[in-house]
LUMDO-268780 format. One record per residue: residue in one letter; x, y, z of N, C-alpha, C in turn. Coordinates in steps of 0.1 Angstrom, whole numbers, plus 5000, padded with zeros to 4 digits. Layout:
BEGIN
AXYZXYZXYZ/...
//
This chain:
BEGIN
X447636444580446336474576445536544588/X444736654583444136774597442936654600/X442636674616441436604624439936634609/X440036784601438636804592438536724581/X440336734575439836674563439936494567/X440136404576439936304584438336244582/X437836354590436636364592435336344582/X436136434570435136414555435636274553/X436636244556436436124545435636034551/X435936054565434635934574433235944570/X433036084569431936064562431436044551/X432036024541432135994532431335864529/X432835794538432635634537431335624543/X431135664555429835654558428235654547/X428635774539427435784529427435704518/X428735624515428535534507428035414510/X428735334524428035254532426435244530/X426135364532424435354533423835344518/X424935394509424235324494424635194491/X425635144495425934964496424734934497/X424534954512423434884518422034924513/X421535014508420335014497420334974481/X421634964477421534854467421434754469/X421934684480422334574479421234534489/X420134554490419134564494418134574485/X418334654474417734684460417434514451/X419334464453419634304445418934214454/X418334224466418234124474416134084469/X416134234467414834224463414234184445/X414834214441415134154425415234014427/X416133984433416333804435415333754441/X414833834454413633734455412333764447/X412033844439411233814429411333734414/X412633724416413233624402412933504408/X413033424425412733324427411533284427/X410333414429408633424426408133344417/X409133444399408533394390408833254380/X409933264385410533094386410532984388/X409732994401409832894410410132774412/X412232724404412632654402413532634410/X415232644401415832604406416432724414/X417332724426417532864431418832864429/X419632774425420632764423420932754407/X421932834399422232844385423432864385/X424132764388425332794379426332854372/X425232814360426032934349425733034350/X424533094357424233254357425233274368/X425433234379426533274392427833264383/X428233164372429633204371429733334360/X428433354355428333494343429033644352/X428033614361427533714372429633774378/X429933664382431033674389432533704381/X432133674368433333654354433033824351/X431633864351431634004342431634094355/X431834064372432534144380433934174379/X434434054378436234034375436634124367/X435934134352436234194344436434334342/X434934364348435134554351435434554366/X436234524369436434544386437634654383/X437234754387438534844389439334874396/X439434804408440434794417439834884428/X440734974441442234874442441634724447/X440534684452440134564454440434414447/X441034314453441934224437440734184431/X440534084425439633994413439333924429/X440133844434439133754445439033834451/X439233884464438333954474437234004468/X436534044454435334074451434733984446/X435433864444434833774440434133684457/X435233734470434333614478433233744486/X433233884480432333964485430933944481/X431033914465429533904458429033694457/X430333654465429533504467428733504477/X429133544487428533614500427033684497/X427033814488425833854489424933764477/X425433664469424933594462423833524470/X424733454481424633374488423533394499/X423433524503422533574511420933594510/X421233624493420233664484419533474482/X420033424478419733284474418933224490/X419433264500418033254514417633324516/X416833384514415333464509414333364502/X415033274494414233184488413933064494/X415332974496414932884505416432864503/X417132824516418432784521418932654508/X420132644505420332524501421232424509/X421232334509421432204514423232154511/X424232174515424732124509426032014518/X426131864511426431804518428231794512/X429031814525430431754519431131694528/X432231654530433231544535433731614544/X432931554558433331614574434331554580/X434431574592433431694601434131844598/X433131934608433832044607434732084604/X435232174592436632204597437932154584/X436932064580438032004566437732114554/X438932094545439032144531438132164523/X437232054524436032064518435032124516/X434832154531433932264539434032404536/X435732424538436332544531435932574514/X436132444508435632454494434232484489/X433132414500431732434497431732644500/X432332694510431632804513432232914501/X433432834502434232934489432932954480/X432432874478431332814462430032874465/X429732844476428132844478428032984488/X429332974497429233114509428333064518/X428433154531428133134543426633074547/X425833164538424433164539423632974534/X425032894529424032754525424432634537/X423532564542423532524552424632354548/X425432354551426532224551426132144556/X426132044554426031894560427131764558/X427531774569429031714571428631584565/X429231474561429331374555430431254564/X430231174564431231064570432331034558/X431731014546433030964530432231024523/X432531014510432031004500431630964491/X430930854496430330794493429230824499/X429130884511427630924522427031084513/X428331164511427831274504426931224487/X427631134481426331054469425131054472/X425230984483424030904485423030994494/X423431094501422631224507422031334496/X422831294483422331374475421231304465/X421231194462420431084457418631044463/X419331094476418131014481417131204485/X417331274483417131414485416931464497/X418431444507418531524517419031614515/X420231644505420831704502420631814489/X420731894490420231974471421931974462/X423231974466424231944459425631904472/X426231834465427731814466428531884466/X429831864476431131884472432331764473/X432631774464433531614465435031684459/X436031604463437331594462438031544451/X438431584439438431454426440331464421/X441031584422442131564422442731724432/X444231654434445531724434446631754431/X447031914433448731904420449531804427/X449931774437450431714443450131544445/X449331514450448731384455447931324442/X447531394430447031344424445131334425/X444731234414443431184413443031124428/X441631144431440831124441439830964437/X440730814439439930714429438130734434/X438030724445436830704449435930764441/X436330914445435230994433435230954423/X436130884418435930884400435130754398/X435230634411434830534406433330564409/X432730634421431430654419430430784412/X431630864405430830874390430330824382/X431230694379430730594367429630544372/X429030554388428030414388426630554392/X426830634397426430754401425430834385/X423830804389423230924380423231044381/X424031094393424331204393425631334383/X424931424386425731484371427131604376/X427931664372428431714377428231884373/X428131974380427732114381428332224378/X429732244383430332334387431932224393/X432732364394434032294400434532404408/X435832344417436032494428437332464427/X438432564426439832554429440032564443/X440732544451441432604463442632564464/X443232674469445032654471444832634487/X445532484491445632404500447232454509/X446932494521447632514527447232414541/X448932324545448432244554449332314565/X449132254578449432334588449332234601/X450732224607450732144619449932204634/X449232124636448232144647448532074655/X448532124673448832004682448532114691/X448932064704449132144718450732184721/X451832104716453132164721453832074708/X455232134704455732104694456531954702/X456731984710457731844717456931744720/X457931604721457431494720455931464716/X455931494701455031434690455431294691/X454531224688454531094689453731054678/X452631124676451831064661451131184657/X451331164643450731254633449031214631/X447831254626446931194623446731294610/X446631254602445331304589445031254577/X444331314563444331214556445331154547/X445131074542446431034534446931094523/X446431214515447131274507447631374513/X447031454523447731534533449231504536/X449331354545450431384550451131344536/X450431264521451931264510452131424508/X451631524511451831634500452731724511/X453031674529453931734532455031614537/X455231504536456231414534457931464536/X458131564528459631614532459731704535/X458531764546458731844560458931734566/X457831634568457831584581459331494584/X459931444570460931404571462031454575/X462231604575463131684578462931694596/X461131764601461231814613460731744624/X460031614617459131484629459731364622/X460631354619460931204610460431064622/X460531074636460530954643458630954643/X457831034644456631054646456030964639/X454830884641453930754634453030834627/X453030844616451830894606450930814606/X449830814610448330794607447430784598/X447230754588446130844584444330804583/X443530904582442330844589441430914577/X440230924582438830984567439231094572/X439531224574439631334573440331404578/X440631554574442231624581440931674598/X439731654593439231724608439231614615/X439131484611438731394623440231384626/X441631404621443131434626442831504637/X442531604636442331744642441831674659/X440231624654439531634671440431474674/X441031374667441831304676443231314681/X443731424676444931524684444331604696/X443231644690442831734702442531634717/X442231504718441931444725443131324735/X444531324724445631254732446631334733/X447331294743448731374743449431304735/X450831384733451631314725451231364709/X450031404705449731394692449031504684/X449231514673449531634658448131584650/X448231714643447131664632447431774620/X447731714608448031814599446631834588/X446131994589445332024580445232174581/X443832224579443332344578443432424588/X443632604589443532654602441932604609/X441132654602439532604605439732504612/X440332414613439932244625440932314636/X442032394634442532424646441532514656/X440432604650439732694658438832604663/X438232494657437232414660437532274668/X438832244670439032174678440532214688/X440132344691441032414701442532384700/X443232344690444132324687445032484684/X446232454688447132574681447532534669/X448432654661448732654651450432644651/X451332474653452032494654453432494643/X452632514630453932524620453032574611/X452932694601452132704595452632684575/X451532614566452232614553453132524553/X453132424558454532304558454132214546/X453032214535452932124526454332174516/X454432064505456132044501456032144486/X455132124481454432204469453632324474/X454432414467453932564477452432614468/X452532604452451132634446450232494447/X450132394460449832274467447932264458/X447132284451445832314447445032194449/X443932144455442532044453441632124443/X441232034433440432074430439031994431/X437932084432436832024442435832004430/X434731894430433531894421432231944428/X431332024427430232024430428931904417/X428331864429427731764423426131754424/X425531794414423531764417423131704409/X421731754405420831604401420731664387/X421131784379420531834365422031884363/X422031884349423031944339423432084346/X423932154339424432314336424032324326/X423332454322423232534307424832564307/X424432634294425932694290426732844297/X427432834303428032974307428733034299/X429433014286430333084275431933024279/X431933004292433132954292433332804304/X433432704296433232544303433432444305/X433332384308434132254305433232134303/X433331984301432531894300433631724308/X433131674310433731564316433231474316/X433831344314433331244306434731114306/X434031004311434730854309434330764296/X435230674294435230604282435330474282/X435430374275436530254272436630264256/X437730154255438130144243437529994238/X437230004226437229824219438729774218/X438629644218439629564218440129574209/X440829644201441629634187442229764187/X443729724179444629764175444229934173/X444930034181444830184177443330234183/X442430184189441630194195441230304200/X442030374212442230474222443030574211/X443630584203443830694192443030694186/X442230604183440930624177439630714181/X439830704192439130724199438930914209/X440130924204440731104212441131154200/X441131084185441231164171439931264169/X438931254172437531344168437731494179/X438731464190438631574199439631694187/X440931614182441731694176441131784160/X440131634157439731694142438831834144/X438231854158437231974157437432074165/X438632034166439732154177439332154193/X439032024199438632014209439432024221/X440132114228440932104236440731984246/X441731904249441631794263442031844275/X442031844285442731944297442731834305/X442731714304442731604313442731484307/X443731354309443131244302444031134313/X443331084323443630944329443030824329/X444030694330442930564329443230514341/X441430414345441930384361441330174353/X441630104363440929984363439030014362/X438929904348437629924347436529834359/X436829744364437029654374436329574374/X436029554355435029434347436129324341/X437029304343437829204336439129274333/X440129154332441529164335442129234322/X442829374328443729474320442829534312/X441429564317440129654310440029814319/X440229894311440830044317439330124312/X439230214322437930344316438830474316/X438930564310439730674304438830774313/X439530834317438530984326439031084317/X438531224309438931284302437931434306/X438931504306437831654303438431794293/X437531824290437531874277437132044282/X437632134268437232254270435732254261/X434632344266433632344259432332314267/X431532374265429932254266429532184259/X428832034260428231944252427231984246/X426432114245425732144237426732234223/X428132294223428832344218428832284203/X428932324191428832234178429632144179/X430732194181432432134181432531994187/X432232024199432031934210431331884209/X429931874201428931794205429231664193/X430131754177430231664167431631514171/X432231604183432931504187432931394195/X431631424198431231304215430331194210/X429931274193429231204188430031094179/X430831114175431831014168432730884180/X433130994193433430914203432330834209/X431330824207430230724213430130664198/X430430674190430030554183431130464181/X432730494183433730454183434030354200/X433830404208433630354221432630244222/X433630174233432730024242431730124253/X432230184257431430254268431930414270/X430330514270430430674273429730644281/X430130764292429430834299429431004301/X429131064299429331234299428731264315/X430031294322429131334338428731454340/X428931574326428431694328429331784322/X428831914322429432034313429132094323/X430232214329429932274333430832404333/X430532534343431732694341432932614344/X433932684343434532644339435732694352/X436532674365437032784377437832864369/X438232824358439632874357439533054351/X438633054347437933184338437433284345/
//
């Protein structure tokens, strides 16, 4: 290619740069007058998953569906402080999964607030230090997250939104020789178990509240590892000494965002919701028959200990739809009359769409 025609194209880019940036300057000002006449909630949900579903769709490339997807979370995100920052509290310190999950969701511009468990992110959001959650509720690998599920049931809080992330774990330490102990959390080290069996088998696995608190107590002894996120390796000066070692390569968390009000409808969503059954015969078929009579798709159905009396189970279930949906709603209505105990923790977009 000649030094001229080089040259045009730089300029080019150049002149479109400068219409980026007066559009997107143009959206920043629209938003903060939609927050004017509003003056609610700054955060919506279903308009952010509308917003980002009908980018996907006319996205003409060569840019994929996500890279434009974490471009316009970003200017979402930027635009949403102009109005007032949001708050959002998840499962710390620095550097964990979760954190990675909130910014995926919310982007750079919302201010995080690290959490000790999760049980501290509930109760930060309850008591209104916090404006929403991000919590941990399952994995392809490790499975259901019990905690979260048991403090939905007790929790007036509702659930919002949900976030996928494909989990990549990654040996962190100072030198690969004489490891002596692993530290992180406990689904972590199950979900890389036959690495470590193959390449650290003599090493003491640990595990502690977080892949960052692994992180800053590797960073602090010799002898010792921490398996998690690249992010805890930048933030607690750690190298990156095996990368992708979990055993399940499409390895996914999937995350809850959690606040104090419902979701409207986005068109495409989900609803979530625990149960029990009465004591008699066919009960729990009785009971998931009204999803099938009105074509209710289930996309989830686990029981855990109800932890009110001996061999009494609550059913976690989630469904395609919103509860305001006909379908859905004719169904939840027969299942609360059929059930010992409903609770609906929310309808909300849906990640998968």
């Amino acid at each position: 290619m000649s030094d001229d025609a080089l040259k045009r194209l730089r300029e080019a880019i150049d002149s479109i740069d400068l219409d980026i940036l007066a559009l997107v300057s143009r959206r920043a000002e629209h938003a903060r007058e939609i927050g004017r006449i509003k003056s609610g909630a700054i955060y919506r949900p279903e308009r952010e998953a509308q917003v980002l579903r009908r980018l996907r769709e006319k996205n003409p490339g060569p840019l994929s569906d996500d890279s434009i997807t974490r471009l316009f979370v970003e200017i979402i995100s930027a635009c949403r402080a102009l109005e007032e920052g949001l708050r959002i509290a998840y499962l710390g310190p620095e550097g964990t999964f979760t954190q990675q999950a909130a910014h995926k969701h919310f982007g750079h511009e919302s201010r995080t607030l690290p959490c000790p468990s999760i049980d501290d992110i509930f109760r930060e959001i309850e008591s209104g230090n916090a404006d929403y959650g991000v919590v941990p509720v399952e994995n392809t690998t490790g499975g259901s997250i019990p905690r979260t599920l048991d403090l939905l049931l007790k929790s007036p809080l509702k659930i919002c939104s949900e976030v996928l992330l494909r989990v990549h774990q990654n040996l962190l330490g100072r030198d690969m020789a004489n490891i002596k102990r692993i530290y992180s959390k406990d689904q972590s080290l199950a979900q890389c178990h036959e690495w470590l069996n193959a390449n650290l088998p003599q090493a003491e696995r640990i595990a502690v509240a977080s892949n960052a608190e692994g992180a800053r107590l590797a960073s602090m002894e010799e002898n010792s590892a921490a398996i998690g996120p690249e992010a805890a390796a930048e933030v607690y000066k750690l190298q990156l000494l095996a990368k992708n070692i979990e055993d399940e390569p499409n390895n996914t968390t999937r995350f809850l965002v959690i606040g104090r009000e419902d979701a409207p409808p986005s068109g495409c969503d989900k609803t979530s919701l625990a149960f029990s059954a009465k004591n008699k015969p066919g009960a729990v078929h009785e009971l998931i028959s009204p999803f099938a009579r009105y074509g209710v798709d289930m996309t989830r159905f686990e029981s855990r200990p109800a932890g009110t009396g001996l061999w009494e189970y609550v059913f976690f279930v989630d469904i395609e739809g919103h509860q305001s949906d006909p379908n859905v709603a004719k169904s939840l209505l027969e299942l609360e009359a059929a059930s010992a105990f409903l609770k609906i923790f929310g309808s909300y977009p849906a990640a998968s769409c």
